[in-house]
Structure formats: structure tokens, C-alpha cells
C-alpha positions in Angstrom: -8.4 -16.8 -29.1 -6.6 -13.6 -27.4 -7.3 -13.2 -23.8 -7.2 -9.6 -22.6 -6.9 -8.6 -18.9 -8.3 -5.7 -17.9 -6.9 -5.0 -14.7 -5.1 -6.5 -11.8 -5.6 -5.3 -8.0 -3.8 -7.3 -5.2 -5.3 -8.0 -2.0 -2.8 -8.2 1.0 -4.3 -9.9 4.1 -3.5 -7.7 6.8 -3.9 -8.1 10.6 -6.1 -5.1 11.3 -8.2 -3.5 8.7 -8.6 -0.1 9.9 -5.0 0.5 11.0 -4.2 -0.3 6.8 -7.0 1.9 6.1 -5.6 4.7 8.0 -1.1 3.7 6.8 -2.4 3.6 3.2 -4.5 7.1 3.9 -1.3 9.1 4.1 -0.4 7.6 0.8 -3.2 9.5 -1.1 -5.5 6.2 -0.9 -9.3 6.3 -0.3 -12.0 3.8 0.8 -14.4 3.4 -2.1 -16.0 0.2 -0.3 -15.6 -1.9 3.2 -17.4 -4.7 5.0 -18.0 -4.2 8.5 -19.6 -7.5 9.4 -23.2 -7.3 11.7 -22.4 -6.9 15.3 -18.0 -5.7 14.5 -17.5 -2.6 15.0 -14.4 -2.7 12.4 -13.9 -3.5 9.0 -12.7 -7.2 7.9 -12.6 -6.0 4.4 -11.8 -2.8 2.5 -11.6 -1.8 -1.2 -8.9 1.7 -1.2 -8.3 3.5 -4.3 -5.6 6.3 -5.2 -6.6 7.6 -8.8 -5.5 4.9 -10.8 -4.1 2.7 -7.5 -6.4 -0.5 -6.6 -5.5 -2.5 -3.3 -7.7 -4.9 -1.5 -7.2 -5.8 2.4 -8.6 -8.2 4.2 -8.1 -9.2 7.7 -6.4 -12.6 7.9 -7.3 -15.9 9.4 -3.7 -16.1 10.9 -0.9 -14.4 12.1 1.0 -11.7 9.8 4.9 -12.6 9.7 6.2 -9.4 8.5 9.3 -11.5 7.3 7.5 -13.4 4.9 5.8 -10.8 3.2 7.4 -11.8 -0.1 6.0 -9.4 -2.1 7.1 -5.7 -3.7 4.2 -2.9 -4.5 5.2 -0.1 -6.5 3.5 3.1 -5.9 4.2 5.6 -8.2 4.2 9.9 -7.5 4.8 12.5 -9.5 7.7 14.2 -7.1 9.4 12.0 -4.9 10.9 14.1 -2.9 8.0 15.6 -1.7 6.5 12.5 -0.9 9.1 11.2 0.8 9.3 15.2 2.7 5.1 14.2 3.4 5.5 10.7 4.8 8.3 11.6 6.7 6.7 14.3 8.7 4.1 12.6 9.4 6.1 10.2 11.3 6.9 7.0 8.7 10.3 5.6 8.8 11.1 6.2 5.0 14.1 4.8 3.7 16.7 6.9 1.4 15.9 7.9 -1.7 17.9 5.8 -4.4 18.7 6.1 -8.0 18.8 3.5 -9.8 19.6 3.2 -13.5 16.3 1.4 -14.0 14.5 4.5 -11.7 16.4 7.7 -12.7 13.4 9.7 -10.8 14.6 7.9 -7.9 12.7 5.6 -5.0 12.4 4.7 -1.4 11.2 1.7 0.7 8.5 1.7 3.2 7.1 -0.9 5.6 3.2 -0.7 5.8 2.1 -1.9 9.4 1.6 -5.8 8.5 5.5 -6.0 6.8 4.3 -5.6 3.1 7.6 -3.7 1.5 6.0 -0.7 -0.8 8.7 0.7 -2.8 7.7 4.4 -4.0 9.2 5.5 -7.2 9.2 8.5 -9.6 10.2 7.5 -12.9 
């Protein structure tokens, strides 16, 4: 028997909902869904979607070490520069935009608020 998987969407627990709601906003990223538990006035949960772009967030049980975020997310645009141009005005510290042999359309790093690396790329 073949198992197939259909899709894969991570979910990154995140200290404050709505401050990842509004980061992952200036990367093009919508809420398609949240959970904003009876008597919160904020989100604990939040389902964001970029055209073909899932993420989950969830507000953790515990504090966020932003140096043991141990994981990479690639987020791919169709001109780099002008992203990094975008994110730059509006105030993200945007790192330089590299060119490696395995990414000829070149990519940058950026922190989201909780430490989570997000490396944007143009391939």
C-alpha cells in the first residue's frame, strides 16, 4: 500500500497571536480562520493563508526562546528584490540578499517576532 500526503502546514507556537497575525500580514498572508476563546478579547489560534502558503499559530503554554527556534520556513516570491524593497520600508530588519548556487534568484533572512528564522527566496 502507497501512502500519499496531501499537504503539510506547520504550526509555530507563538507568544501572542495577533502580533503574528499582523508580522505575517506584511508577508501577503491572510486569516482564513481564528479562535478567540469566550470572554478573550484576542485570538489563541489562527489559520493564515498566502495563495498556496499554510501556517498555523497558536499561542503557547510557555515561554518563546527565540534561540531555540530550530526551525527554517521558506517563503517563496516571485521578485525578491521587491520584497525585500516592501518589508524593508515597512520597518523589518531584512537581512542581505544572498546568492547561493542552490538559490540563483537569490534570498534573505528574517526574524518573525517569536525568533522563528523565515528565509525568503526567489528561485
Amino acid at each position: 500500500m502507497t501512502i500519499q500526503t496531501s499537504s503539510l502546514v506547520a504550526f509555530a507556537h507563538v507568544a501572542d497571536v495577533q502580533r503574528s497575525i499582523d508580522f505575517y500580514a506584511d508577508l501577503g498572508f491572510k486569516v482564513s480562520n481564528r479562535v478567540v476563546p469566550e470572554g478573550h478579547s484576542a485570538p489563541i489560534w489562527a489559520w493564515l493563508e498566502s495563495e498556496k502558503a499554510n501556517l498555523m499559530v497558536g499561542l503557547a503554554s510557555g515561554p518563546i526562546d527565540a534561540s531555540q527556534q530550530a526551525i527554517l520556513f521558506y517563503l517563496y516570491y516571485d521578485d525578491i528584490k521587491h520584497t525585500h524593497a516592501a518589508l524593508a520600508e515597512l520597518g523589518h530588519a531584512t537581512g542581505a540578499i544572498y546568492y547561493p548556487f542552490y538559490m540563483p534568484g537569490g534570498e534573505f533572512r528574517l526574524e518573525d517576532p517569536d525568533g522563528y528564522v523565515l528565509m525568503l527566496a526567489q528561485v
